[in-house]
Steps between C-alpha positions, in 0.01 A plus 500: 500500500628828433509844727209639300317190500553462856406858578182400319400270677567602829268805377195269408509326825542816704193638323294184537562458881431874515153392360485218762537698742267746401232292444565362862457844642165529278365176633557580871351223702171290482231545766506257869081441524344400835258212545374480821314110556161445721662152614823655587499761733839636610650378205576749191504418138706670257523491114769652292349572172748416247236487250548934514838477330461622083523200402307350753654251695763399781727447178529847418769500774641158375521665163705803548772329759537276193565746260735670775684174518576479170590808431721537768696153418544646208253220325282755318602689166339743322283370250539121663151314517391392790329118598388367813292231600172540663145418627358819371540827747867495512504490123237799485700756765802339283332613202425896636903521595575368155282792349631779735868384409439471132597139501301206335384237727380099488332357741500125496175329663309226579188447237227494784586838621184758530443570194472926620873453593618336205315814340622772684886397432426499178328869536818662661682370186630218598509170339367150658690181450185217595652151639288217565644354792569758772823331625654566107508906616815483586662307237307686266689851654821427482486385104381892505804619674721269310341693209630831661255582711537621841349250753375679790434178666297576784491149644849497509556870624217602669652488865798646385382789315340636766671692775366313774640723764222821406568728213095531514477126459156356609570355836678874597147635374263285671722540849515903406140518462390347790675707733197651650265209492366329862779224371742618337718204510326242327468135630508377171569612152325298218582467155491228190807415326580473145807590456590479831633855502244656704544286789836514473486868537262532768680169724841652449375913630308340801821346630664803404321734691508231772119498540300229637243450203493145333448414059214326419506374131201438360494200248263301305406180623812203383711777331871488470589825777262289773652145373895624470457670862344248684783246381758777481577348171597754172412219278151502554275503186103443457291401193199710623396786256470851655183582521572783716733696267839703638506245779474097519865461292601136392846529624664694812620783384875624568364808637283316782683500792390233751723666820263791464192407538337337816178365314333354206147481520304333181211563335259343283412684186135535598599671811693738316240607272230499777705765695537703143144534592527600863791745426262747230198490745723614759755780319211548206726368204617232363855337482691157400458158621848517711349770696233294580759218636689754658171619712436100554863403676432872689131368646686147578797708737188770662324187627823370637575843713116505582534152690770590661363879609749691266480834382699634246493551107540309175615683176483322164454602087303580267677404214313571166167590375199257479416646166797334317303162638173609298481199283650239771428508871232746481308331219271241628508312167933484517419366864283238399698386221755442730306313784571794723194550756610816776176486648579273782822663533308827530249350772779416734722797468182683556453311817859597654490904382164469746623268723866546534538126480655317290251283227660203350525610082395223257769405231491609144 
């Protein structure tokens, strides 16, 4: 490379982290709601609604670190494309970067994804690479980035590209915003995993700031995360397909970290759309099917402290919108199809918001 060329290109990456971190500034933070239980008195509930950010999800975050990452390894040239493998709303806040930076993007997916995702990739300009078996999206990737392209990988550096320690990260935020509430150290924090970079983020700042509050990840029922950490085995794999998308991988993920998290509760798929449900008549909107696990494993740890007369609070995610689930989990037909019946589900999580005990939850 010569002195111009490198004085080039230390120019276009200047000017596109400039643009990072403007559009940082622009997004500020997402909004902490309260829910406050009938069954659970004492006990706070607190949603972080990732489903604000402009691109509308938790991976709007996940999105930008990546870009960060690469550019700052010096990955990321001007005029490189750009690939990653995803389950949809990585690949759209991918997408919105991509656009803002002037770069063209791929996203490579599984075929069942919601259709509005697959859509809305394709909106911001980006192009979708379909695979029929959702374990071939990594494969499938890296003959991009053999191509040239610039993998972003976020399953392999999702815990890595973001600073962990605060830098505005989401654990800093949550603990920053709750400064003033009747519990403002949480006793647990909840979140899914799909990446594993989230909890990663938010296990590695508790123990940083030395606070007492405990991880809960929420998982699908028989998913890899809950299989892997229950064995403490890496190699853990599953056949099941994701019905719950984002979440529910086939494979631990090298960004899970089992040392950080101090539980794993499941949850059938039924369960999880049945709190989708519970979750817009309580905040008056509607949002993805791992929100609705995430509010499950949070009901599961409130009847817990209620038995044993704790007070306290419990923070999880809302991590996309339920519109981008239009033609799945919200369409009764798409539920049918798939033998998927909530309504039990509902019935007994309805029974523990009123109760504040805990209703055994039918399997899918």
């Amino acid at each position: 490379m010569t002195p111009a060329d490198d004085t080039a290109l230390r120019a276009w990456v200047a000017d596109a982290l400039g643009k990072l971190r403007r559009e940082a500034a622009r997004s500020a933070d997402t909004h902490l709601l309260r829910i406050d239980l009938p069954g659970f008195p004492g006990i706070e509930f607190y949603f972080k609604d990732e489903a604000a950010h402009p691109t509308g999800s938790l991976k709007h975050r996940l999105a930008r670190s990546l870009y960060l990452y690469a550019l700052c390894n010096g990955k990321l040239r001007p005029g490189q494309p750009v690939v990653d493998a995803s389950s949809g709303s990585t690949a759209i806040s991918e997408a919105w970067f991509a656009r803002l930076l002037g770069l063209r993007f791929t996203a490579v997916m599984p075929r069942a994804t919601a259709p509005r995702k697959i859509t809305d990739v394709e909106d911001l300009g980006g192009h979708v690479d379909l695979v029929d078996n959702p374990g071939e999206v990594y494969e499938r990737a890296a003959w991009h980035a053999a191509q040239g392209a610039c993998h972003l990988d976020q399953f392999g550096q999702a815990e890595r590209a973001t600073d962990w320690r605060g830098n505005n990260n989401i654990a800093e935020s949550i603990i920053g915003q709750l400064a003033a509430e009747p519990h403002p150290d949480p006793a647990w924090i909840v979140c899914g995993a799909g990446t594993g970079g989230t909890s990663a983020t938010i296990g590695r700042y508790l123990r940083y700031r030395g606070l007492q509050t405990r991880l809960c990840v929420a998982e699908p029922e028989g998913a890899a995360f809950a299989v892997g950490w229950r064995t403490r085995d890496r190699s853990a794999t599953v056949e099941r397909p994701a019905i719950i998308e984002g979440i529910g991988r086939c494979r631990v993920e090298p960004g899970f970290l089992f040392e950080v998290v101090d539980e794993v509760i499941e949850v059938p798929d039924v369960a999880s759309i049945a709190a989708m449900k519970l979750l817009e008549e309580q905040l008056g909107r509607r949002y993805g099917g791992s929100s609705g696990t995430n509010l499950v494993a949070c009901l599961q740890l409130a009847t817990r402290m209620r038995e044993r007369g704790e007070e306290g609070s419990i923070v999880s995610l809302l991590c996309d919108p339920g519109e981008r689930y239009d033609q799945t989990l919200y369409c009764p037909d798409w539920l049918r199809r798939n033998g998927l019946d909530p309504a039990p589900a509902e019935a007994a999580l309805r029974g523990t918001l009123a109760s504040g005990e805990w209703q055994a939850l039918p399997s899918r």
